[in-house]
C-alpha positions in Angstrom: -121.3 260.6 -178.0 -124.8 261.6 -177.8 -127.1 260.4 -181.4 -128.3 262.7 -183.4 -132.5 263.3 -182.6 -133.8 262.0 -185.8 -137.3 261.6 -186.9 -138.8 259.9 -190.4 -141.3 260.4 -192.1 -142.2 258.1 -195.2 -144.1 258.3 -198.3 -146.8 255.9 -198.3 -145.9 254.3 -201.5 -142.2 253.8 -199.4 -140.1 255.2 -201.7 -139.4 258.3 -200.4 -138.3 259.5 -196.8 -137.6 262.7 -195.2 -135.1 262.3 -192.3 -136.1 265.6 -189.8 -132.2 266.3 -187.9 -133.7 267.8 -185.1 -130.1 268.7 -183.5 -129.1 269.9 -186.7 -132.5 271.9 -187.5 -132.3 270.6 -190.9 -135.1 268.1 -193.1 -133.0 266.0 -195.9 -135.5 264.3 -198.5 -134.5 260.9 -199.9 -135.2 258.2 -202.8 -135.4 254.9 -201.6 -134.0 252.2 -204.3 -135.7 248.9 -202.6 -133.6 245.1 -202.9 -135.9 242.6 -201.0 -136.4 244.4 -197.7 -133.0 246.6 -197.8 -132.9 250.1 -198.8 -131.0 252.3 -199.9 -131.9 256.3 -199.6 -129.8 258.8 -202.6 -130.6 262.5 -201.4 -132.9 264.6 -203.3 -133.6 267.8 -202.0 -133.0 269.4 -198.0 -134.9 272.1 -196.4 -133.4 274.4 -193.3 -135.8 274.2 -190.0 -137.7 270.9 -188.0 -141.9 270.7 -187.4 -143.8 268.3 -185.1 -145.7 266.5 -187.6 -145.1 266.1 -191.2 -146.4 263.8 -194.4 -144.6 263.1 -197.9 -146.2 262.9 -200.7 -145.9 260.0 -203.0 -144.0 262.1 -205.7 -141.2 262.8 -202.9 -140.9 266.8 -203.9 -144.4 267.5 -202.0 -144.1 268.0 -197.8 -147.0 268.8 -195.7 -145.6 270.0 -192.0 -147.1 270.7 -188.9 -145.0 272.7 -186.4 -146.6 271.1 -183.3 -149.7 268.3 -182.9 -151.2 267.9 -185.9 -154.6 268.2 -184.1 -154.0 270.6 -181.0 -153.3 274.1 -180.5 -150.7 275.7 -177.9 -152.4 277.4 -174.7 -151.5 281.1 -175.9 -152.8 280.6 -179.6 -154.1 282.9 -182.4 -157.1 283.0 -184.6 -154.0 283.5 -187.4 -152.4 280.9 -185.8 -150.4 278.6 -188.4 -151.7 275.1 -189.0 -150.3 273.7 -192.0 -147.5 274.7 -194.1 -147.6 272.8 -197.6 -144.0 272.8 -199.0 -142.3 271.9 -202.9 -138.9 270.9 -202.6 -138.1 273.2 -200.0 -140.0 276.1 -201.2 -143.0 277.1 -199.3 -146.3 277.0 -201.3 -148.4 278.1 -198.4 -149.5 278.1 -195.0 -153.3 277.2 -193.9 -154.0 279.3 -190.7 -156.7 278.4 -188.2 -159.5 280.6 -189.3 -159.3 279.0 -192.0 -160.7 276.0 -191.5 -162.6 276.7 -188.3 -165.9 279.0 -187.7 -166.7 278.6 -184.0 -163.7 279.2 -182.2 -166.2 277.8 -179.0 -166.3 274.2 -180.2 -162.2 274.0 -179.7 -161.8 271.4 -177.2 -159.4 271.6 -174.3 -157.0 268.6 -174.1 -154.6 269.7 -170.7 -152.2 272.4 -171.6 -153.5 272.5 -175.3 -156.8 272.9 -177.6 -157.9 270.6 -180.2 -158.8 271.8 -183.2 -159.2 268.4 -185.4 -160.1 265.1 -185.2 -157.7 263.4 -187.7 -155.5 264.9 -190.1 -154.0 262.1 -192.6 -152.4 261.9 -195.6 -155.1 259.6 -197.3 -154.8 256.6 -199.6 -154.7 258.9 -203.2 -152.7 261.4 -201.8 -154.7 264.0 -200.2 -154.4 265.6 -197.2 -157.6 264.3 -195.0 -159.0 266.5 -192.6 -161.6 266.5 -190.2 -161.9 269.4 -188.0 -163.8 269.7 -184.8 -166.9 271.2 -186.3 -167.2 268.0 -187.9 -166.6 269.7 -191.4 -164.4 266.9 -193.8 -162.0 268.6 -196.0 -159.4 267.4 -198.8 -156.2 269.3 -199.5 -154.0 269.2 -201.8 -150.3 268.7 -201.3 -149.7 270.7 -204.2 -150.8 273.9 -203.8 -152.9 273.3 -200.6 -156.3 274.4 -202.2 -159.5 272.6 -201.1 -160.7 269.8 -203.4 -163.7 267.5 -203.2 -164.6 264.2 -204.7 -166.9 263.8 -207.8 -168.6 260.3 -209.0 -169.3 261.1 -212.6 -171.0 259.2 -214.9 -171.0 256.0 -212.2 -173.3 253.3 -212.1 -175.8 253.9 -209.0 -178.9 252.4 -207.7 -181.9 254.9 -207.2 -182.9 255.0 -204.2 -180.3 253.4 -202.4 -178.6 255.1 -199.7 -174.4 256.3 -200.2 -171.5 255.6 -198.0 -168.8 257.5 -198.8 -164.9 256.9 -197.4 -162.4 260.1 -197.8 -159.4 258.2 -196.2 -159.6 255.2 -198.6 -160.9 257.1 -201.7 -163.8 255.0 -202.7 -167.6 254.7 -202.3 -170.3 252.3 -202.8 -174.0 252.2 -202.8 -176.5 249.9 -200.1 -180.3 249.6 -200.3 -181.9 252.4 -197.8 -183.6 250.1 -195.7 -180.2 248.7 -194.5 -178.3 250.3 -191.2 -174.7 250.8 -191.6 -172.2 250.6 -189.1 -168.6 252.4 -189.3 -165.8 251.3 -187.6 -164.2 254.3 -185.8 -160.6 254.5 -183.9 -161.0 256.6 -180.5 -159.7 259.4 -182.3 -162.8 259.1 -185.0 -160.5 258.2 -187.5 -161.9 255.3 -189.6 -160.8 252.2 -189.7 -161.7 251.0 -193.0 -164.4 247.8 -191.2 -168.3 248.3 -192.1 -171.3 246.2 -191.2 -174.7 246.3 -192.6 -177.9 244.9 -191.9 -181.6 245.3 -192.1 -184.1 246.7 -189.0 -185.0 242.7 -188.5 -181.6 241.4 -188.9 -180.5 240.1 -185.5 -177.1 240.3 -187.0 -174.9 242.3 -189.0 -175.2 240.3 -192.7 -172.0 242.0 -194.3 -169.3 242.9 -193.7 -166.3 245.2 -195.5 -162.7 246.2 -195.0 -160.2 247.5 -197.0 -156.3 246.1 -197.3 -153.6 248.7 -198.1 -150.6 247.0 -199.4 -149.0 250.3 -198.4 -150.3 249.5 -194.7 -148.1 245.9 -194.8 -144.7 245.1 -194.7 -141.8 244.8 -197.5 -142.5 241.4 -198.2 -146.0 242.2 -199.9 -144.8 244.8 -202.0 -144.3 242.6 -205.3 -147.6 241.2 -204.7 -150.2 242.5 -207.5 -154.0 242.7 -207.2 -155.3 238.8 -207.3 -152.2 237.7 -205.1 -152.8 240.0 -202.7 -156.7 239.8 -202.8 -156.5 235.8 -201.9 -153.9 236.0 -199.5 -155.8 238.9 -197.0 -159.2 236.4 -197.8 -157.4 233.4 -196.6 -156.2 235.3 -193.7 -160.2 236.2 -193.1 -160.7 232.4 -192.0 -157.7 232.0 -190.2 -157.9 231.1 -185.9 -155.7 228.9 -183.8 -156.6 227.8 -180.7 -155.3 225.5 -177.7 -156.2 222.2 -179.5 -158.2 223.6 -182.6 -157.2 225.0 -185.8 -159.1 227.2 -188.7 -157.4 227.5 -191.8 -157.9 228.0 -196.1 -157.2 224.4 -197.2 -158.1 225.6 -200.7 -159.9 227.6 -203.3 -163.4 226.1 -204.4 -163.5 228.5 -207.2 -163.1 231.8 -208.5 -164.7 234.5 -210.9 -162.8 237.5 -212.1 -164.7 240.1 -213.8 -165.0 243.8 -214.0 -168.1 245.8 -212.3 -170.6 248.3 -213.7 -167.5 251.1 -212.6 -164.6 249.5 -214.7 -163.4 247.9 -211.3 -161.4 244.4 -211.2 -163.1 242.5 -208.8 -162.6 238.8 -208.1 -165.7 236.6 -206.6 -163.6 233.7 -204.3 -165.4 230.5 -202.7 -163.1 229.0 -199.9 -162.9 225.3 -198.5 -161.9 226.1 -194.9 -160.7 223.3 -192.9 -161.9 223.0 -188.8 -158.9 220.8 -187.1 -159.4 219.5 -183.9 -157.2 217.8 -181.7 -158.9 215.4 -179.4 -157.3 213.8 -175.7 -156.5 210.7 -177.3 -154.1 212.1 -179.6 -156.8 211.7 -182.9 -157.3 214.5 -185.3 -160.6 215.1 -187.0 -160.5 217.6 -189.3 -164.3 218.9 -191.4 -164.5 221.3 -194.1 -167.1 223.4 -195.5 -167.3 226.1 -198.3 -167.6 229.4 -197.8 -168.2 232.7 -199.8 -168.8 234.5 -201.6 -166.3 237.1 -200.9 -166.0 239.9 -203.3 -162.2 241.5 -203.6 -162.7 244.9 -205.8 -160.0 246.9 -206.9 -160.0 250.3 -205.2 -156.1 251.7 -206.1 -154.9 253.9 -208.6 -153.4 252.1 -211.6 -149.5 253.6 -210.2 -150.7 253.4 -206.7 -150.1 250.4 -203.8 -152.3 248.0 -204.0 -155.5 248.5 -202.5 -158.6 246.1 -202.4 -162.2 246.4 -200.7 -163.8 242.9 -199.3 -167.3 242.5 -198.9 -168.6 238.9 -197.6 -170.9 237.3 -195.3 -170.3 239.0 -191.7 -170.1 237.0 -188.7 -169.5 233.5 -190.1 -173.2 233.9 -191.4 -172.2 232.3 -194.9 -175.4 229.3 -194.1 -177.4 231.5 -193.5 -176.7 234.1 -196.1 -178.9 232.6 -199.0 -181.9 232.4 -197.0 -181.4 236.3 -196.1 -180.4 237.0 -199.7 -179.0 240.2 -199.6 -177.9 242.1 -202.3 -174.2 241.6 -202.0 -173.5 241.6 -205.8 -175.0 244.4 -206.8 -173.7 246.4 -204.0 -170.0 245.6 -205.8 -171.5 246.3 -209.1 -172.0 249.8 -207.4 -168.1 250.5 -205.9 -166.5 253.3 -207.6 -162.8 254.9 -206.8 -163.4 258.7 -206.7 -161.6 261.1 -208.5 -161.2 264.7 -207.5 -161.8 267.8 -208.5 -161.0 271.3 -207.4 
């Protein structure tokens, strides 16, 4: 008996998967009904043919598929070529064609055999479809009907003056004063990986850091954890190291603040004790702590979304040093705001 080719794609809140039947040229859609890390799939809705690449919308009725690479083109392709094709429960809503969403046919890059036409295309963390195209032009799409829509900050608290960075794949954007560099943390595909530094022209050092945790990015096990759980277990993980005869670890909480910023964001302000033990030759353990902070968990999610949390801290163990810098860490929180989107 030969399996069956079978490829699945999942939602990212994990409750819904499509199962693509490649021998069978047939996509079934499925809702997942979670116990502990066991699931089990009741069919919703199927669709007759198989694509390359595909993402499932959090609602589970809304399929995004690719026929081949989600960023490449065949060798014998068409300025009408098909890119995208945004499906409802089977029924086809559209299909985004190459011209499209590129100008300059010139700045397609060969890869081999193929053309690239994109840097990333994801399904981003508010349910969007994230593109980047070769041209460096960002776009959002949207599974429903597969019209372009952008982000809009209304009516947020912001800094004059201060410079904007701005994250499409994680939905959220924060002000930093404009004499400060900032640093993204790219993939080798020039997706971004959600890590940030920023410092000043005479900083030696990068001064802060940032990152965001998806709980939709971990496994099963996190999934029951809500915001201030989850916020305190990805900041103990922060100062966590073992090596050969040393170890690095959260021996406790020195305190916390909860509050909400100037955007109506939870954020929680957490100091650490972290414990340095070392294992000397003579079989003696020393062990010193020292307090660290302050690192900032804010609230980025949707209220019905996964969790998903934004830290900003001290960068490079630089916590000593941090207070004689003195930068302006808390009112960079007070300036986070989740976008929402508009057509």
């Amino acid at each position: 008996l030969v399996a069956p080719q079978v490829k699945q794609i999942w939602s990212r809140n994990k409750r819904f998967v499509a199962d693509v039947f490649f021998d069978q040229k047939v996509t079934r859609i499925g809702k997942v009904d979670w116990q502990g890390n066991i699931g089990r799939t009741t069919p919703l809705w199927s669709m007759e043919g198989t694509f390359g690449s595909g993402w499932l919308a959090d609602d589970g009725a809304h399929l995004i598929t690719a026929l081949e690479s989600p960023i490449s083109l065949p060798e014998g392709y068409t300025k009408d070529h098909v890119l995208l094709l945004f499906f409802n429960r089977g029924q086809l809503i559209r299909g985004i064609t190459l011209n499209e969403l590129i100008t300059d046919f010139s700045k397609l890059q060969r890869d081999g055999a193929t053309y690239r036409w994109a840097k990333y295309v994801e399904l981003n963390a508010c349910g969007y479809l994230a593109v980047e195209t070769i041209e460096d032009k960002k776009l959002l799409l949207d599974v429903a009907t597969g019209d372009t829509v952008r982000f809009r900050v209304e009516k947020a608290h912001q800094v004059q003056g201060w410079s904007s960075y701005q994250d499409g794949s994680r939905c959220y954007q924060f002000q930093f004063p404009s004499e400060y560099s900032l640093k993204e943390n790219l993939t080798p595909r020039g997706t971004p990986t959600g890590w940030l530094w920023l410092k000043r022209a005479e900083d030696k050092d990068w001064v802060i850091d940032a990152w965001v945790g998806d709980i939709a990015d971990y496994p099963r096990e996190f999934a029951g954890m809500d915001f201030e759980e989850f916020a305190l277990d990805r900041t103990r993980a922060m100062y966590s190291a073992d090596g050969c005869d040393s170890s690095t670890y959260v021996s406790g909480v020195a305190r916390k603040q909860r509050f909400v910023n100037r955007n109506r964001l939870d954020v929680i302000e957490f100091f650490l004790v972290v414990a340095h033990e070392t294992s000397e030759e003579n079989g003696k353990t020393t062990i010193e702590k020292e307090t660290v902070g302050p690192v900032y968990a804010v609230s980025i999610g949707a209220p019905e979304a996964p969790v998903r949390v934004l830290f900003l801290r001290p960068a490079n163990g630089a916590e000593k040093e941090f207070s004689q810098i003195n930068p302006p860490l808390r009112t960079i929180v007070d300036t986070v705001v989740r976008f929402p989107v508009v057509p």
